[in-house]
N, CA, C and O atoms as CSV, one atom per row, in Angstrom:
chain,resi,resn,atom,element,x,y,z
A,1,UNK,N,N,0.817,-1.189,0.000
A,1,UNK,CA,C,0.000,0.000,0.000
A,1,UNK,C,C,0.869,1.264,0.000
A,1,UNK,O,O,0.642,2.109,-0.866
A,2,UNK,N,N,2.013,1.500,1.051
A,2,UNK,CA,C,2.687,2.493,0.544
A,2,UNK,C,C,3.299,2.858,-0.746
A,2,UNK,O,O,3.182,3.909,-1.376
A,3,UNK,N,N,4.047,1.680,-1.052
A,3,UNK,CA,C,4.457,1.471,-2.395
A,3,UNK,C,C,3.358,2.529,-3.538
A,3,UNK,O,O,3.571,3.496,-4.268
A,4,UNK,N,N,2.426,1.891,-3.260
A,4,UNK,CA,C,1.059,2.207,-4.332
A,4,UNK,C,C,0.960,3.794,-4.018
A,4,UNK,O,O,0.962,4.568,-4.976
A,5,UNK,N,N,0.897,4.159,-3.055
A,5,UNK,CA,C,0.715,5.849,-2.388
A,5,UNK,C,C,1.695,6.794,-2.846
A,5,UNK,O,O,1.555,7.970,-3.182
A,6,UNK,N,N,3.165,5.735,-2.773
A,6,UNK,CA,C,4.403,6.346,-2.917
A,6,UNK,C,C,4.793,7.462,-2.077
A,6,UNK,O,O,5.250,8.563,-2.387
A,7,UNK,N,N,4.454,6.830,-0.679
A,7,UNK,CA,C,4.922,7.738,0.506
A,7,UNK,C,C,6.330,7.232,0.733
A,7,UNK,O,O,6.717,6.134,0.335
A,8,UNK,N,N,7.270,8.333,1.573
A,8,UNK,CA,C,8.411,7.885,1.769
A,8,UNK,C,C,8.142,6.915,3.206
A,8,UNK,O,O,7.160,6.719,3.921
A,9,UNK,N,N,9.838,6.343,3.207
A,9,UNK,CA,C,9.847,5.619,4.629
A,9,UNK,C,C,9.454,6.076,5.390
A,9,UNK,O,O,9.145,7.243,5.150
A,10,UNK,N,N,9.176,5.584,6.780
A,10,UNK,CA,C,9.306,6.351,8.328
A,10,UNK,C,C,10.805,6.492,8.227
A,10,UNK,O,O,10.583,7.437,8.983
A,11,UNK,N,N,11.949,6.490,8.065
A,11,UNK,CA,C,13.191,6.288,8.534
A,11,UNK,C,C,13.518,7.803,7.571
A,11,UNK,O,O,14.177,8.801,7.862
A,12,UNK,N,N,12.890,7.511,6.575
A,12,UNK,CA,C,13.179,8.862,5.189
A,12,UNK,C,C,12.135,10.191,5.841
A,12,UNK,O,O,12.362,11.310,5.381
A,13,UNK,N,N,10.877,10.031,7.026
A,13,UNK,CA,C,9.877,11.216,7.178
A,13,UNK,C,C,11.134,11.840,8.317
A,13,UNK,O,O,11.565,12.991,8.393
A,14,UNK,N,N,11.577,10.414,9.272
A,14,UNK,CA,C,11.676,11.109,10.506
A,14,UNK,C,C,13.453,11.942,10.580
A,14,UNK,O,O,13.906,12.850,11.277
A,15,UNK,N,N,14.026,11.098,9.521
A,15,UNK,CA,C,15.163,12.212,9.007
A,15,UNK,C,C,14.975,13.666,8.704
A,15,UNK,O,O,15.430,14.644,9.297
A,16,UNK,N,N,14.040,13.576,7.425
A,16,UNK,CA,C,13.654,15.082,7.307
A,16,UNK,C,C,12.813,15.838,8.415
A,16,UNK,O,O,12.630,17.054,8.352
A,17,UNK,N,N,12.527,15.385,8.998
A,17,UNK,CA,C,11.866,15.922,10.517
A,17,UNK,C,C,12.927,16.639,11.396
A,17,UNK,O,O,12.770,17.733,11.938
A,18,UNK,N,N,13.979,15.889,11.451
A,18,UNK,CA,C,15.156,16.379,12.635
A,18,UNK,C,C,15.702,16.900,11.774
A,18,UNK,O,O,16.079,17.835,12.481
A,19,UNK,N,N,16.325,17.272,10.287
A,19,UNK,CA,C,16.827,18.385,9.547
A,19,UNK,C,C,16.092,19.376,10.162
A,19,UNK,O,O,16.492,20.267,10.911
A,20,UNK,N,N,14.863,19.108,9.733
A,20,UNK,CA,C,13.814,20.628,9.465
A,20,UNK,C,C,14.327,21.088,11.167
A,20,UNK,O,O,15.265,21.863,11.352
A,21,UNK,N,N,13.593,20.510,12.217
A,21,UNK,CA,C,13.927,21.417,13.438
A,21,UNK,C,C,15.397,21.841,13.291
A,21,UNK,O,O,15.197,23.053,13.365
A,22,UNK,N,N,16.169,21.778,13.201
A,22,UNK,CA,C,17.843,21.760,13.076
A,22,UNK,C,C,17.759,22.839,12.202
A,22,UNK,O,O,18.293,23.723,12.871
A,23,UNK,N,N,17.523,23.211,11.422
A,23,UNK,CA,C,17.093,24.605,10.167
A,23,UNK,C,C,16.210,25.425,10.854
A,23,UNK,O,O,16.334,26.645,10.745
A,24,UNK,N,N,15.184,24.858,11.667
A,24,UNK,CA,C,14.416,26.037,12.812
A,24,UNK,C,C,15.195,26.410,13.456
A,24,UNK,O,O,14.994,27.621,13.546
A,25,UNK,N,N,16.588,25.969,14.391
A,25,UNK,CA,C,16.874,26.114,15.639
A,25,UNK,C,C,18.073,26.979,15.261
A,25,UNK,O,O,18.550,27.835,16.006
A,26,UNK,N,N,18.481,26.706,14.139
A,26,UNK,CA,C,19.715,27.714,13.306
A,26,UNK,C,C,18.913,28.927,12.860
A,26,UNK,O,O,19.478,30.012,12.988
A,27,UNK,N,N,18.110,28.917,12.532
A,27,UNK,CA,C,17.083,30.176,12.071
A,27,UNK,C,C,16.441,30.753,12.845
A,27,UNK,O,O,15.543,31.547,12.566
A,28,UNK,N,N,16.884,30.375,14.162
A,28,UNK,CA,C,15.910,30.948,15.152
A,28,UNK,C,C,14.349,31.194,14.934
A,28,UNK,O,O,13.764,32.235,15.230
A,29,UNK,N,N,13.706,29.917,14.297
A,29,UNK,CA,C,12.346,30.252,14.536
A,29,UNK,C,C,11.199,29.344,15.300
A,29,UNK,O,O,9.974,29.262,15.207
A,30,UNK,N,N,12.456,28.550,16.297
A,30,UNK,CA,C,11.792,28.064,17.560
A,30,UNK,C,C,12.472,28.572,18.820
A,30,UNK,O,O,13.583,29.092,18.724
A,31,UNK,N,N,11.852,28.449,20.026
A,31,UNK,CA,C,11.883,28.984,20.789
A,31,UNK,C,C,13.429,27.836,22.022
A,31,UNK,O,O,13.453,27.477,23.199
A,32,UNK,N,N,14.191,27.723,21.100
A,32,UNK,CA,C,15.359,26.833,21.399
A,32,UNK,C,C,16.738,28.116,21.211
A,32,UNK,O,O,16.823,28.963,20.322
A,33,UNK,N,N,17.848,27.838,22.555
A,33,UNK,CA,C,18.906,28.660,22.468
A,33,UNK,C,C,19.584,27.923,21.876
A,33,UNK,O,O,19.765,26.780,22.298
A,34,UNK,N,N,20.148,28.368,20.733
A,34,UNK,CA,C,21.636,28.078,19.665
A,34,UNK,C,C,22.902,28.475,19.900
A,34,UNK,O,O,23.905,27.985,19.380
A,35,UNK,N,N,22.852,29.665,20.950
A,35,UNK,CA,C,24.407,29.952,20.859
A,35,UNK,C,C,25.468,28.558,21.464
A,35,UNK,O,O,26.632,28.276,21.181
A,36,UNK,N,N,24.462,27.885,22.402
A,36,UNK,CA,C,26.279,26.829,22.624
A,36,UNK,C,C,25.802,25.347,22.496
A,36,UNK,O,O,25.973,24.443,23.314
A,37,UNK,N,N,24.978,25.283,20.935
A,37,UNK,CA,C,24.873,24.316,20.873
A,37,UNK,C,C,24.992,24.235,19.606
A,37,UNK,O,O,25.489,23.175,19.226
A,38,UNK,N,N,24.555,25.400,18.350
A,38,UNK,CA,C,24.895,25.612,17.254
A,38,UNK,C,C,26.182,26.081,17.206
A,38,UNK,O,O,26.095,27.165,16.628
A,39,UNK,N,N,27.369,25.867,17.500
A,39,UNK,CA,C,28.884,26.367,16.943
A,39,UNK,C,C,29.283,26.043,15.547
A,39,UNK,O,O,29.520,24.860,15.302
A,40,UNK,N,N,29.415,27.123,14.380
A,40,UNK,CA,C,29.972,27.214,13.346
A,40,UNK,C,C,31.585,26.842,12.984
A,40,UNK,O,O,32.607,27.448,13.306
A,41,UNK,N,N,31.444,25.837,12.336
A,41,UNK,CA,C,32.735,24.943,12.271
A,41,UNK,C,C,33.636,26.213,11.784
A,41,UNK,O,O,33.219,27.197,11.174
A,42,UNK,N,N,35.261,25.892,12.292
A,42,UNK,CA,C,36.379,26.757,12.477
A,42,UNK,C,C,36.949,26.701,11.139
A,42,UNK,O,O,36.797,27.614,10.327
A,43,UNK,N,N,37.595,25.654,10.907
A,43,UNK,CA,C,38.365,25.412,9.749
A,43,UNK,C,C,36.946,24.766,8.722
A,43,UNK,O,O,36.198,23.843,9.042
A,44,UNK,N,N,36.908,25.484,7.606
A,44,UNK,CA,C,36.041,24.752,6.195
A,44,UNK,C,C,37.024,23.928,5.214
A,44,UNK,O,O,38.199,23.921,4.846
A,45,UNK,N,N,36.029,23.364,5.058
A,45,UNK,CA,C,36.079,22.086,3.815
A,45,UNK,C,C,35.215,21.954,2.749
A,45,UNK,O,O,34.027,22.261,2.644
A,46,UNK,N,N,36.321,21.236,1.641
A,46,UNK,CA,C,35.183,21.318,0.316
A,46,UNK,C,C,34.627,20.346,0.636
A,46,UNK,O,O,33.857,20.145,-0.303
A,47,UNK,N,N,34.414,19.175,1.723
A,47,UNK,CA,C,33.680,17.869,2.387
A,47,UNK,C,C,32.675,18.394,3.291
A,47,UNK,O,O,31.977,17.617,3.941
A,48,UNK,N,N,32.513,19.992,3.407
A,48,UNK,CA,C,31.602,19.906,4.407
A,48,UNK,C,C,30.596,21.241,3.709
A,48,UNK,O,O,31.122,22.084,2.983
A,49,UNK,N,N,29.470,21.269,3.965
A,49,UNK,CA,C,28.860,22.720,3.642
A,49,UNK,C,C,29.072,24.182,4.037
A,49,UNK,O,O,29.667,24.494,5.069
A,50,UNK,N,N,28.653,24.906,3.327
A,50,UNK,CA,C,29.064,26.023,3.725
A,50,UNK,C,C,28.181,26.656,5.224
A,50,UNK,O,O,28.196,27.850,5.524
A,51,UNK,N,N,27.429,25.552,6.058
A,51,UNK,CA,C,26.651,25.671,6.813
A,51,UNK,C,C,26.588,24.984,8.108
A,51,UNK,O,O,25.664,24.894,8.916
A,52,UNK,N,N,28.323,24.313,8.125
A,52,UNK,CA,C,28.226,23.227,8.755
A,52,UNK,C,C,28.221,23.486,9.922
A,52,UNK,O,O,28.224,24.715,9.990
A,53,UNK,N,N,28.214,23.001,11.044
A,53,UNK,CA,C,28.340,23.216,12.456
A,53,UNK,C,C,29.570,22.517,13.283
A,53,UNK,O,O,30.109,21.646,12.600
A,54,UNK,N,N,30.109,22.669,14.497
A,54,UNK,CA,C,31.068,21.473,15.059
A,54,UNK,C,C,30.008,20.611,16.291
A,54,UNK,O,O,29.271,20.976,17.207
A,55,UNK,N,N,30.493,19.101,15.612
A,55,UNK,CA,C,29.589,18.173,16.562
A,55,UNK,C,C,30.029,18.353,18.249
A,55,UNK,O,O,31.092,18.281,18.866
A,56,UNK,N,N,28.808,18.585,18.560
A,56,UNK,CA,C,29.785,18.577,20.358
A,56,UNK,C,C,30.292,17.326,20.762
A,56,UNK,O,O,29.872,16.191,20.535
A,57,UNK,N,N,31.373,17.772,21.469
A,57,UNK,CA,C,32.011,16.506,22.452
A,57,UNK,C,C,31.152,15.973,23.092
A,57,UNK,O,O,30.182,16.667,23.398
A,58,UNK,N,N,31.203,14.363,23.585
A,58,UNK,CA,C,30.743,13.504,23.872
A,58,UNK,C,C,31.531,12.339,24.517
A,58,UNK,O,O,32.308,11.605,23.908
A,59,UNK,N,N,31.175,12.257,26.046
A,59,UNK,CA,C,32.503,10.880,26.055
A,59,UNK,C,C,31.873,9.368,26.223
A,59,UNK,O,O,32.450,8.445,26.798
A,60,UNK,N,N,30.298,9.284,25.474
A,60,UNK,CA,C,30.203,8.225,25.348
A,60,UNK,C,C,29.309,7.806,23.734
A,60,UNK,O,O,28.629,8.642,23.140
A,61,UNK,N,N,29.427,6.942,23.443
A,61,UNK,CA,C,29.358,6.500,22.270
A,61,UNK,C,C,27.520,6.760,22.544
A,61,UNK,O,O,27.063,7.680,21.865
A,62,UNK,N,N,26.767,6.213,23.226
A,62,UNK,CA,C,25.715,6.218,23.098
A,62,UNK,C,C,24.742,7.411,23.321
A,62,UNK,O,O,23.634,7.430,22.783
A,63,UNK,N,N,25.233,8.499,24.207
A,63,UNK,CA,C,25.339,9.622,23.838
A,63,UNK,C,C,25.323,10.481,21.867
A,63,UNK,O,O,24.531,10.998,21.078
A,64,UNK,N,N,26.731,10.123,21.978
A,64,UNK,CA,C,26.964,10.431,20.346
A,64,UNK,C,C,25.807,10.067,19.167
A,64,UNK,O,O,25.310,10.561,18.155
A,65,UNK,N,N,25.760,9.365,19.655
A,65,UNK,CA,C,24.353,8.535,18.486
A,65,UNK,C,C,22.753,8.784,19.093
A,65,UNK,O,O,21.821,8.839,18.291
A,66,UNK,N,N,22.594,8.881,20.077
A,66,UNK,CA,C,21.305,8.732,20.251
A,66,UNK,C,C,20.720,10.478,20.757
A,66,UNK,O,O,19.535,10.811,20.732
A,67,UNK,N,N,21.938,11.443,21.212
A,67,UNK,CA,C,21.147,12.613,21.226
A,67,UNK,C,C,21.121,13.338,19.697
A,67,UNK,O,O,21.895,13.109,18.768
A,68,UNK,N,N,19.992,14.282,19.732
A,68,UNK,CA,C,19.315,15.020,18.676
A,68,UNK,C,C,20.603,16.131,18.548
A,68,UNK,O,O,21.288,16.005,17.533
A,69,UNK,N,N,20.811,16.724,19.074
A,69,UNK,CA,C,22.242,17.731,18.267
A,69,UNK,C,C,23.494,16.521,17.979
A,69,UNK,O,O,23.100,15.909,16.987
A,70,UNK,N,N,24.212,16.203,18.224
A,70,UNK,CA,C,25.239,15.320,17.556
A,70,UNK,C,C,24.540,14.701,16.393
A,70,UNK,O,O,24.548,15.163,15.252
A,71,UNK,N,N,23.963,13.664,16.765
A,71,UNK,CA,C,23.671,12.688,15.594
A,71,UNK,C,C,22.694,13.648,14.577
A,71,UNK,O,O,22.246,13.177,13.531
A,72,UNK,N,N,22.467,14.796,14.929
A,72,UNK,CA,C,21.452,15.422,13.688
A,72,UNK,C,C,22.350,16.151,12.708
A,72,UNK,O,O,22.190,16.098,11.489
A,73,UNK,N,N,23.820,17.205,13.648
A,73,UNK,CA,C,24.331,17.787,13.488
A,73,UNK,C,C,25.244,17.070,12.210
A,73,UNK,O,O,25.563,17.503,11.103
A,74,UNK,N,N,25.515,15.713,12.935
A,74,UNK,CA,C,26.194,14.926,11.584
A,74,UNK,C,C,26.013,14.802,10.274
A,74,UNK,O,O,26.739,14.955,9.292
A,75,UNK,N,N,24.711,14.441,10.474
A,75,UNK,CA,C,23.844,14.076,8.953
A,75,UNK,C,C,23.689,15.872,8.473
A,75,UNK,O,O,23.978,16.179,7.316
A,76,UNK,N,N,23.232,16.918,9.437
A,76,UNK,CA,C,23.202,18.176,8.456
A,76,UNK,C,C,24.665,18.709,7.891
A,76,UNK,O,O,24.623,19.520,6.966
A,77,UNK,N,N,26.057,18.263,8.438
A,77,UNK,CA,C,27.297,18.368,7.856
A,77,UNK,C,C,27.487,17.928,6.343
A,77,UNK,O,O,28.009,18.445,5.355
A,78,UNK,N,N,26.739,16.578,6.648
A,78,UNK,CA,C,26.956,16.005,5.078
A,78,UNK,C,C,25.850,16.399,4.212
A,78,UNK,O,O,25.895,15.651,3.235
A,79,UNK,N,N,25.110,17.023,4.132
A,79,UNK,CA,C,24.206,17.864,3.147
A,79,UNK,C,C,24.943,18.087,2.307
A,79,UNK,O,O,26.089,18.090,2.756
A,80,UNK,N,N,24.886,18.369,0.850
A,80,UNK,CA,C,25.153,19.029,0.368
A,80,UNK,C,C,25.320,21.111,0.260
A,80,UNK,O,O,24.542,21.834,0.882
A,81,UNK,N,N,26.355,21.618,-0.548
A,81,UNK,CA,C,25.792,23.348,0.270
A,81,UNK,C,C,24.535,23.466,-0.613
A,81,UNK,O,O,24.211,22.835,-1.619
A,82,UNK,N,N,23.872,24.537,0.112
A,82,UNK,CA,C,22.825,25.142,-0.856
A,82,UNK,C,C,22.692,26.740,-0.741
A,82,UNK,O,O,21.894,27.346,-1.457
């Protein structure tokens, strides 16, 4: 039935879900503080966008992966720029 609808995954909605807030929270148009959690990466790369952020430190792996700024911050690094 999805197939037939041609809706995306849950795995493909709830990605673009945590971009989009992550583009609110850089744009300030939620009610979330960015200054020390959005940090604008120091040194650029032609591997990274012109938008990228630095992932915060973390000293545990499950941390790293399972909170919403790191693991979101990652995937919005590898965006392409726009």
């Amino acid at each position: 039935m999805i197939n037939d609808l041609q809706w995306p995954s849950l795995e493909e909605r709830r990605r673009n879900n945590t971009l989009t807030l992550l583009y609110k929270v850089a744009n300030e148009d939620v009610a979330i503080n960015k200054e020390k959690r959005l940090i604008p990466i120091q040194r650029r790369s032609r591997h990274l966008n012109n938008n990228a952020f630095t992932i915060p430190y973390s000293a545990t792996t499950y941390k790293q992966l399972q909170s919403f700024f790191p693991r979101t911050i990652k995937e919005w690094n590898s965006l392409p720029s726009f």
